[in-house]
Every structure is written in structure tokens, then in C-alpha cells.
C-alpha positions in Angstrom: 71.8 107.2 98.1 73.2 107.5 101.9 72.3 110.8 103.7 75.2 113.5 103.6 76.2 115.5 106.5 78.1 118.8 106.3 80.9 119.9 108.5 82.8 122.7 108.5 87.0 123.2 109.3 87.3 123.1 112.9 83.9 121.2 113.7 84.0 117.8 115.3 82.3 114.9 114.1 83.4 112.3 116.7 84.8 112.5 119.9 87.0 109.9 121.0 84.8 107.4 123.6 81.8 108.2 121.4 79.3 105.4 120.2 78.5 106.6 117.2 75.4 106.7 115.5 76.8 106.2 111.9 79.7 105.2 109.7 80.5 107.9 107.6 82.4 108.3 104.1 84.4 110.8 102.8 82.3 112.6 100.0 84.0 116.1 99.8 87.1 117.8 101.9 89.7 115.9 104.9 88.8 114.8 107.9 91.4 114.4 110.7 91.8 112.0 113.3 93.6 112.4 116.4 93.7 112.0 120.5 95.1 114.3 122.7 97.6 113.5 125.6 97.4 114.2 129.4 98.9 117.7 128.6 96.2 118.0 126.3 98.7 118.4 123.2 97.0 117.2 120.1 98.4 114.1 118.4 97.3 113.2 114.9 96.6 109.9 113.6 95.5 110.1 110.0 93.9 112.5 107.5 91.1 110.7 105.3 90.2 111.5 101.7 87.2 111.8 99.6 86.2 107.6 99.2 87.7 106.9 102.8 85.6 105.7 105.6 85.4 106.6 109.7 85.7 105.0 112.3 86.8 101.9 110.9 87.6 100.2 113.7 84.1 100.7 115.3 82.6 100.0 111.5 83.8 96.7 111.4 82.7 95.5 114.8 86.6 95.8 116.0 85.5 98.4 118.5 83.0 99.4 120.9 83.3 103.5 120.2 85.2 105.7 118.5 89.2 105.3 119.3 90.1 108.7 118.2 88.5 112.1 117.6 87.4 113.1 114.1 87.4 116.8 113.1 86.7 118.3 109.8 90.0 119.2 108.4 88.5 121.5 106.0 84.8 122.0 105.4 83.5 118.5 104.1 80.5 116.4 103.3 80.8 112.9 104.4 77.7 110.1 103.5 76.0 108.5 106.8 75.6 105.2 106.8 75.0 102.4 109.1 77.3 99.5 109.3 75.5 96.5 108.6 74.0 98.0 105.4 77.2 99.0 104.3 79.1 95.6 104.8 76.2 93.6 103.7 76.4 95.8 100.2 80.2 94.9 99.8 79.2 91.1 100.5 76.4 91.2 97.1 79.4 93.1 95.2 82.2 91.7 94.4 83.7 94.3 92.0 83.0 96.7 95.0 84.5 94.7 97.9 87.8 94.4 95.8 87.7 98.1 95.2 87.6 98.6 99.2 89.9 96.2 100.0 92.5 97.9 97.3 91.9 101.1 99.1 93.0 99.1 102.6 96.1 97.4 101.1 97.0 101.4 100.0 96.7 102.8 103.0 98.5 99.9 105.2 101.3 100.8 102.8 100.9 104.6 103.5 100.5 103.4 107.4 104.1 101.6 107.2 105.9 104.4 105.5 104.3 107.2 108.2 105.8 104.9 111.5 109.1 104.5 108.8 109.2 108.1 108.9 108.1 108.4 113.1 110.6 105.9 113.9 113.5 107.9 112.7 115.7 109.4 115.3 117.3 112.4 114.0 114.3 115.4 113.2 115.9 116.2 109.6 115.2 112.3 108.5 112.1 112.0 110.3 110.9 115.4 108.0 112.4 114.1 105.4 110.6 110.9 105.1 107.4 112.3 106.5 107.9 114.8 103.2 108.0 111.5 101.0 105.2 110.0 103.2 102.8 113.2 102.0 103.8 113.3 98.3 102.7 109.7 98.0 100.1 109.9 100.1 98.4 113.2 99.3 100.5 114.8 96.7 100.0 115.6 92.8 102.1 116.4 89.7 101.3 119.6 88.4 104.2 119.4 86.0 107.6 117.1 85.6 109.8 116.1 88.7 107.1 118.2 91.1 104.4 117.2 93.6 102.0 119.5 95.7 100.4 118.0 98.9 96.8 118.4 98.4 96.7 119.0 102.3 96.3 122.9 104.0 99.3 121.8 106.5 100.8 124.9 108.9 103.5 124.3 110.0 102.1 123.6 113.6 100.0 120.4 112.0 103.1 119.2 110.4 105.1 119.5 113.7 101.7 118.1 115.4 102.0 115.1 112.6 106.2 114.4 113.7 105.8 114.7 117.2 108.2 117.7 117.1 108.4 121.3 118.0 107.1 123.9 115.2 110.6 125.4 115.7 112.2 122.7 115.0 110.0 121.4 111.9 110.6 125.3 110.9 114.3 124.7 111.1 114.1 121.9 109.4 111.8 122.9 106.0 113.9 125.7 105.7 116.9 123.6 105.3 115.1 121.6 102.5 113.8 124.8 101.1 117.3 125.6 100.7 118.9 122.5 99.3 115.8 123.0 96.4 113.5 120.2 97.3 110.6 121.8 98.5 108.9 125.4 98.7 106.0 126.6 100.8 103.4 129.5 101.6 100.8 129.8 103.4 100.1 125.8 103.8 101.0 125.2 100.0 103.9 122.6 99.9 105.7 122.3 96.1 108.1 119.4 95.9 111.1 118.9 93.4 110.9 114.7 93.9 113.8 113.8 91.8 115.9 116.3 94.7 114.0 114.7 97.4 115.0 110.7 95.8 118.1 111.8 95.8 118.5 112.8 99.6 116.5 109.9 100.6 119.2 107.8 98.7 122.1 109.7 100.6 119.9 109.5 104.1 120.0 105.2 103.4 123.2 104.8 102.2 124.3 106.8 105.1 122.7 104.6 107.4 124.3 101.5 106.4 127.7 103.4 106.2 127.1 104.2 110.1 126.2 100.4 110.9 
């Protein structure tokens, strides 16, 4: 019953410093979260899904304004609501507060594997693990032992997303392509996960080999 607003890819719904006005939740599309730095170079913080909400921080009284930007990843609908109404809903429905709290424990799991996969200090790990990050996060089996990330990722968003160049992220996607664990075209990522397990096993037992 909440008001819907419609955005479309490319158009911003918060800027970062904002007070917003609403709380909004993910009906349709992605929204994407990010700041920029001095150079103005965009750095992304999270892509939210249909059922997720924005700006959490500033939802849940944690935060004056809005900590990042929001931008409709792709053309979405998200549901307007204020905060007050929202969280005193969740406190008269117990079935429903669980059901949001589930979705936080997911995506503070998601949250540890993305700084796992930031962390790393070589760029073919820190792809590699970014790869698993997405297939978890956003992918889907379309048939046995492959995943596609429901995300329209060019390769300058996935660099973006690492912190590394796009010819470097290009380097490195083409190595995967070639050792069979993923294909791509035009922002449509297909992943062979039993190939990528089996590199991520190599990539850890490697590790401990070189401690």
C-alpha cells in the first residue's frame, strides 16, 4: 500500500549529504550505491535487489542523511515510505521482522565475502573472489554447474566494484574465460562453479603453502 516511485537507469534518487524525505524499498530493478573520491572517480558500495531497503543507515535513525549516493542501476520502481511507519509495522509482526532481519544476516554475510574479495592483494584473486562474491550474491542456475549474475555489469562497473583499472579487470576475465570458468557478452556473465570451486581451492591452498 506504500506509494511507488519510478526511476530510470542513470537517474539519481539520493545524493550523498541528502535528508531524505523517504525510505524507499526495492519493488522492481537495482539500485546502486556509491561515493565518489576527490578525483571524482566513482566508488561503489552495494547494488540492492527487489525486497532491499535505502538508506538504511538514515532509516534506522543511525544517520542524519544519506551516506552515499543512490542511482537507478537499471530502470526500477521502489515503494516510499516513511521510517517510523515502517519500523512500527515490523514491531506488530513478528513473522515479518524475522523475515527482515534474515535478509540482514544475508547480506552481512555477502558484506564479509565482498571486503574477503577487496582485501586481496594480487588483482587475479581479488577477481576471482569478487566472481564468487556475485554468483552468491546475484547469480542463478540456469542449468547444472552454471550461474548467471543477474546484474548488467560492463566491465568498467566491475573494475569500479575492485578498485582496479578496466584494463586490468579485462586482463584478468579473459584469463578466466580461458581456463573455462566464466564467459561474457555485452554485460552477461555465465559461470562454470564447479571450475571456479576448484581454483578458489588452488588460490587457499596456495596461500597457506606461501605462509
Amino acid at each position: 500500500q506504500y506509494p511507488v516511485r519510478r526511476f530510470q537507469k542513470g537517474e539519481i534518487i539520493l545524493v550523498q549529504g541528502e535528508v531524505p524525505k523517504s525510505a524507499y524499498i526495492v519493488k522492481k530493478g537495482v539500485v546502486k550505491s556509491y561515493n565518489l573520491t576527490a578525483q571524482g572517480e566513482e566508488k561503489p558500495i552495494s547494488f540492492d535487489v527487489v525486497g532491499e531497503m535505502f538508506p538504511i543507515a538514515w532509516m534506522f535513525g543511525k544517520a542524519k542523511f544519506a551516506q552515499y549516493y543512490y542511482e537507478a542501476f537499471s530502470d526500477c520502481e521502489v515503494y516510499a515510505l516513511l521510517p517510523e511507519e515502517y519500523i512500527g509495522f515490523l514491531k506488530k509482526d513478528p513473522a515479518v521482522l524475522f523475515e527482515t532481519f534474515d535478509g540482514f544476516v544475508s547480506n552481512h554475510i555477502n558484506h564479509q565475502m565482498r571486503i574477503n574479495a577487496l582485501e586481496q592483494s594480487k588483482a587475479a584473486a581479488k577477481v576471482l573472489y569478487t566472481i564468487h562474491f556475485l554468483c552468491l550474491r546475484f547469480g542463478r542456475e540456469i542449468k547444472a554447474d552454471t550461474v548467471r549474475i543477474e546484474l548488467p555489469l560492463t566491465q568498467q562497473d566491475l573494475a569500479n566494484f575492485m578498485g582496479l583499472t578496466r584494463e586490468t579487470t579485462g586482463i584478468e576475465l579473459k584469463r578466466l574465460q580461458r581456463q573455462g570458468v566464466l564467459s561474457y557478452r555485452k554485460q552477461n556473465y555465465l559461470v562454470k562453479t564447479n571450475e571456479l570451486d576448484e581454483l578458489l581451492d588452488e588460490d587457499y591452498d596456495q596461500g597457506h603453502l606461501d605462509k
